[in-house]
N, C-alpha and C positions, 0 to 999 in steps of 0.2 A: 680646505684643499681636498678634490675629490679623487680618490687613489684607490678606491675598493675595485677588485683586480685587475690593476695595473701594475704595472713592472717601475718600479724606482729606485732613484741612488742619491747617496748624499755624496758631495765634492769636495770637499777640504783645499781650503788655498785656489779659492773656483777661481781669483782673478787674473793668475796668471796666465800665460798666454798659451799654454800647455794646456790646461785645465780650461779653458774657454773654446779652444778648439776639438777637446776631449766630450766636453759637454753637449758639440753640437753634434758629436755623435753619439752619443746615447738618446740626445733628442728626437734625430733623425730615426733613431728605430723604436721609439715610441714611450721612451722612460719618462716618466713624472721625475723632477730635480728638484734636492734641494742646497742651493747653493755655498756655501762655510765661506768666510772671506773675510779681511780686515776692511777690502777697501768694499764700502755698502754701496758706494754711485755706481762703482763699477759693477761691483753684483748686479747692481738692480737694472743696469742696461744691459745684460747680458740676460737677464729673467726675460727681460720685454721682447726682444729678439728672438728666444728661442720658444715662446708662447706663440708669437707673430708666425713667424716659418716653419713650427712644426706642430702645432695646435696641443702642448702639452704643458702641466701645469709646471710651475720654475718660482721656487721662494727664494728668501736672502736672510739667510742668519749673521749675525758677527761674530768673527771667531778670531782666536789672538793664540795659536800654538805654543805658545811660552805663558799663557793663562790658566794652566793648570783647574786650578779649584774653580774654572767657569766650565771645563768640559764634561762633569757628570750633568749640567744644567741645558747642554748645548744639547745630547742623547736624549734626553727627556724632549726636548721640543722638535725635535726630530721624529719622535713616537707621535709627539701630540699633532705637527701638522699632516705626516703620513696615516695617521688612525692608526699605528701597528708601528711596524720595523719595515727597513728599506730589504731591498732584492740586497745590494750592497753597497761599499763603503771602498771611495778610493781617495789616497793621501797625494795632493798635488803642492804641497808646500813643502819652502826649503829655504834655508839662507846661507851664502857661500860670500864669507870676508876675501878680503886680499890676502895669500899666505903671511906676506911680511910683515903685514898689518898687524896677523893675527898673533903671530909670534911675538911682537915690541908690548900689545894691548890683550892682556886676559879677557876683556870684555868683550874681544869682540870673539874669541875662542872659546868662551863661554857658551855666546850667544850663539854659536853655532850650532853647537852640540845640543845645548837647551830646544833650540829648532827643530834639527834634524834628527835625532834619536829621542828627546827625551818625549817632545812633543808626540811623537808616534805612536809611541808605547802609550801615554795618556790615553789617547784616542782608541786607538785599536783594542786596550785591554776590556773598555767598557762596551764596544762594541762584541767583541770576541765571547762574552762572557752572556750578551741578548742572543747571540745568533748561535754559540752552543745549545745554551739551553731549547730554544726551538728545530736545532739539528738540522740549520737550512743556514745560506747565506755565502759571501764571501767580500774579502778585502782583497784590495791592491794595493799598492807601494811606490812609491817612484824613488828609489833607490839611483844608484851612481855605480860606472863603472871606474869612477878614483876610489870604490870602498874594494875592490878585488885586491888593491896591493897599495899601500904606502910607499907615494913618490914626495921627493921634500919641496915639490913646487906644487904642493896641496894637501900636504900631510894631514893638517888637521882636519878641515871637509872630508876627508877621505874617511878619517877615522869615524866622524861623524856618519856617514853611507856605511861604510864596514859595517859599525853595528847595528843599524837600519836592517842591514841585507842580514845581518845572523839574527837577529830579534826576528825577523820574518820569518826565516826558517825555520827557525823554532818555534816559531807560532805556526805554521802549514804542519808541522810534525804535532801538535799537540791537540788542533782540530780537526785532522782527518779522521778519528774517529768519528764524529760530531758531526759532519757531514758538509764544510765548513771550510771554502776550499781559501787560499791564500797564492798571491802572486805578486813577484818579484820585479820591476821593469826598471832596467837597467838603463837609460839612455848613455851614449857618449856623449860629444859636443852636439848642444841644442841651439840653433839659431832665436832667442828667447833674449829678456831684458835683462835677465843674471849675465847674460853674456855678452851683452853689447859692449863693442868696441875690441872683442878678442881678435887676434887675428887666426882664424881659425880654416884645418882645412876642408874645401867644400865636400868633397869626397866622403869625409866622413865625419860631416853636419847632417842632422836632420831638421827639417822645418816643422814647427808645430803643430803642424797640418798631417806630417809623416809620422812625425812621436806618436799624437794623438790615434791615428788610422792603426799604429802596431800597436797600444794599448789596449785599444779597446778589442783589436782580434785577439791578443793574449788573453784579456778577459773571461770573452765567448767561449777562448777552448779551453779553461782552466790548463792554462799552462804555470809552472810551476815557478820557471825564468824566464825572462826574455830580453832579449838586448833588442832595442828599438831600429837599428841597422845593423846587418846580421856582421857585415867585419870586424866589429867589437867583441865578437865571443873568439874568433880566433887571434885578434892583436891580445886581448888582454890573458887568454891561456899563453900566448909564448912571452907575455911580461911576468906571471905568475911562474911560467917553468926554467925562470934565470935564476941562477945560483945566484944566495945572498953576497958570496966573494965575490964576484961580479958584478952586480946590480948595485951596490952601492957605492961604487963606481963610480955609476953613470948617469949623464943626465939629463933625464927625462921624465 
């Protein structure tokens, strides 16, 4: 794969529909990809497409975020099709149970958290740790604005985002020395396949098309946070500035 100097990224969870629409812009401005993904059909027509329409290279790795001991092997082939290290590194995978579900079944509250926190940290530490030492790089995150506060009609995903968004933090805090920026992107309701069939309001839906076009500008300007449509930073500060005697309450 021919990458000497070109601009590239690897995608994590590239199949989703976030991540596919996110992909076709970093294509559009001239990145070499390389795609992370359980589902490989799907990678792989999403490679052919955006080699097609925007003349850049696009691989397909398999990647299982809850596979642990395959992700130091995942970073290595990632060195080895790029000849080197990517520009950067952005996390587009996630798995959100039914609350109620998750609460009757540990498994599947497990397997959340396994998903969305632990899987992260996997990923990001071994990247974090190529991109210090050469003092260039950056990750992004696709975090949740049910991690700002714990509602009990999402508590456990939420808690899952919560620690997503503070483990970022802390990671932006720990490689700004290093040169090594980190970013936060908060969507609210996503018009997306985790969501099908919600009845959600349009107003404050974004289309994968919208997530994707704020992430990748949040990228560009190293921003540190960013909520994908901008009402979500002010709904979720006055969720956050409700008194606990009140807020558990009510319900929302």
């Amino acid at each position: 794969m021919e990458t000497s100097n070109r601009k590239s990224v690897v995608l994590f969870g590239a199949s989703s529909t976030v991540a596919e629409a996110l992909a076709d812009c970093f294509a559009a401005d001239g990145y070499d990809l390389i795609l992370c993904t359980r589902n490989i059909d799907a990678g792989n027509r999403l490679a052919t497409d955006l080699k097609v329409r925007h003349e850049v290279n696009a691989k397909v790795l398999a990647f299982d975020a809850t596979d642990y001991a395959s992700h130091e092997g995942i970073v290595a082939e990632c060195q080895e099709l790029l000849d080197g290290m990517p520009e950067g590194v952005v996390l587009c995978f996630g798995y959100m149970a039914d609350q109620v579900e998750s609460e009757e079944n540990f498994e599947l509250a497990q397997r959340t958290i396994d998903t969305n926190l632990t899987g992260t940290i996997s990923i990001c530490e071994r990247f974090a740790a190529l991109f210090a030492t050469r003092r260039s790089g950056w990750i992004a995150g696709l975090s949740s604005v049910a991690g700002d506060r714990g509602r009990k009609k999402n508590y456990i995903y939420g808690a899952s985002k919560a620690g997503m968004t503070c483990y970022l933090a802390g990671l932006r805090n720990r490689l700004h020395s290093r040169d090594v920026h980190v970013v936060t992107i908060k969507p609210g309701f996503m018009d997306t396949k985790m969501t099908y069939g919600m009845d959600l309001p349009k107003a404050l839906t974004a289309s994968p098309e919208q997530a994707a076009k704020a992430m990748f500008k949040a990228i560009q300007e190293k921003r540190n946070e960013a909520y994908v449509l901008w009402p979500w930073r002010f709904i979720m500060m006055i969720i956050r500035a409700i008194p606990e005697w009140q807020f558990k309450k009510m319900d929302i």
